[in-house]
C-alpha positions in Angstrom: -11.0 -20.0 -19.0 -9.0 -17.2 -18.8 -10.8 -15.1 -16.8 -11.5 -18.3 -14.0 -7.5 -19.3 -14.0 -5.5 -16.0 -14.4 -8.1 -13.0 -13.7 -10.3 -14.5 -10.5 -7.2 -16.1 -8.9 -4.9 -13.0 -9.4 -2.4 -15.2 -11.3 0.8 -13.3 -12.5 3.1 -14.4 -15.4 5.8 -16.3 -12.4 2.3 -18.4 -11.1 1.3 -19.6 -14.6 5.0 -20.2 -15.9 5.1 -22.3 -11.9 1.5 -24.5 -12.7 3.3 -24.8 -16.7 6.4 -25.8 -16.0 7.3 -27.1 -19.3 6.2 -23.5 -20.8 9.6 -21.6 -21.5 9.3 -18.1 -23.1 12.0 -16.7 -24.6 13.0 -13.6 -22.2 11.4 -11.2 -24.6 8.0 -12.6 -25.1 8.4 -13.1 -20.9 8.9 -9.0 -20.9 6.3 -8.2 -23.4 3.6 -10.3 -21.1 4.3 -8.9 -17.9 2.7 -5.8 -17.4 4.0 -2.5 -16.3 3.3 -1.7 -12.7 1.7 1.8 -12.2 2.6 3.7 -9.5 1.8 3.9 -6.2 1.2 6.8 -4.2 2.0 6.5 0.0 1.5 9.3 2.2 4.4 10.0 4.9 3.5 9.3 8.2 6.0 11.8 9.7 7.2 15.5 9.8 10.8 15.6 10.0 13.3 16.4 7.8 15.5 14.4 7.8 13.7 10.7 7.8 10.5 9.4 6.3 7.8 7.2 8.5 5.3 5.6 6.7 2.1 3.4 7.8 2.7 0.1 5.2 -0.3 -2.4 5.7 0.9 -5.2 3.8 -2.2 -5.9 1.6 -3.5 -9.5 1.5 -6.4 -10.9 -0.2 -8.0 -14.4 -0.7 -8.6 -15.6 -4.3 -12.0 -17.4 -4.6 -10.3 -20.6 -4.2 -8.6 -19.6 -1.6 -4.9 -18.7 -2.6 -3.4 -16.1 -0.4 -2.5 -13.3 -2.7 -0.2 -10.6 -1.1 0.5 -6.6 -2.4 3.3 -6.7 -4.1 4.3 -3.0 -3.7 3.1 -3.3 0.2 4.6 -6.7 0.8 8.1 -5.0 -0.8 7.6 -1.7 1.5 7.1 -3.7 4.5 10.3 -5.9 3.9 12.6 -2.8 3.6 14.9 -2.4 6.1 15.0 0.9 7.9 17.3 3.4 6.6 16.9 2.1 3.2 16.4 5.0 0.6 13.3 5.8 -1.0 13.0 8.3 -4.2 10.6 10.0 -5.8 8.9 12.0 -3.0 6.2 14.5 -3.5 6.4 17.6 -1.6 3.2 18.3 0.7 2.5 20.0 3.8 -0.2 21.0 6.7 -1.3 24.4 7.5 -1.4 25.6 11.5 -5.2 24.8 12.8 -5.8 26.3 15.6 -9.7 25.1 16.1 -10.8 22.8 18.8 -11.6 19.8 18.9 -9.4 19.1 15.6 -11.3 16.2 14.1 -10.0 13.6 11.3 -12.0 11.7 9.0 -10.2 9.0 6.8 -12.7 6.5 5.4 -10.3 3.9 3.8 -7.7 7.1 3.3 -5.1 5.5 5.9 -4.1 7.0 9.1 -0.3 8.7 7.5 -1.6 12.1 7.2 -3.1 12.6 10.8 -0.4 10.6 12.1 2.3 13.2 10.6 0.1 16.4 11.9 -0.2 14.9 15.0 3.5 14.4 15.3 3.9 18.2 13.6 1.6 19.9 16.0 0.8 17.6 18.8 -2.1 18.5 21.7 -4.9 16.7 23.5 -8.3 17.6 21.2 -7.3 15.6 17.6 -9.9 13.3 17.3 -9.1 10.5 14.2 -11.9 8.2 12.5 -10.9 5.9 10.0 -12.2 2.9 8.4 -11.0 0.0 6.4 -12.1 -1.5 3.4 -13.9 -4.2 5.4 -16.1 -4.1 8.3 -15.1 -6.8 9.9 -11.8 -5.4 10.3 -13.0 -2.1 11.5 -12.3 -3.1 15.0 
């Protein structure tokens, strides 16, 4: 039962306490059931300085029986407003290369990272291949 109503359906502590409305937790069992969100990691889309791009797909998936489920870290990225500040960034960077044609690969990786070289070090022969996690939307 579990595994068909809270597990297949991506069900989170808000959806059951919504379908049981006559459940009431006490706010620390509520607490103790959620669980803690891990981190995720989001590569930045630009190369400035002084502002941070990023490419946010806002993730969306269909349950089994059909309940739109949305990201909730993506969902809450793409509903920032811009010039809203972000902490916790990770220094990285890009090295000059100067071969040609420059070619990127990013099978399900996300575009960010060529999209901030690009910007960095712009010319005609970057090449970028990328796919996504389903074929169909490989288009």
């Amino acid at each position: 039962l579990y595994r068909d109503y809270v597990r297949s359906e991506r069900r989170g502590v808000a959806d059951v306490l919504v379908d049981f409305d006559r459940c009431a937790p006490s706010l620390e069992a509520l607490l103790d059931a959620c669980p803690r969100l891990r981190p995720r990691h989001y590569s930045i889309a630009s190369c400035s300085t002084d502002t941070i791009e990023l490419c946010v797909a806002r993730a969306l998936l269909e349950t089994p029986l059909g309940r739109k489920v949305y990201g909730l870290c993506s969902s809450w990225l793409c509903d920032l407003r811009e010039g809203t500040l972000l902490i916790g960034v990770r220094r990285g960077e890009f090295s000059p290369i100067e071969q040609d044609p420059l070619v990127f690969v990013g099978p399900g990786t996300g575009v960010a990272p060529a999209r901030a070289f690009a910007r960095s070090q712009p010319r005609n022969d970057m090449l970028l291949f990328f796919g996504c996690r389903h074929e169909s939307k490989d288009r």
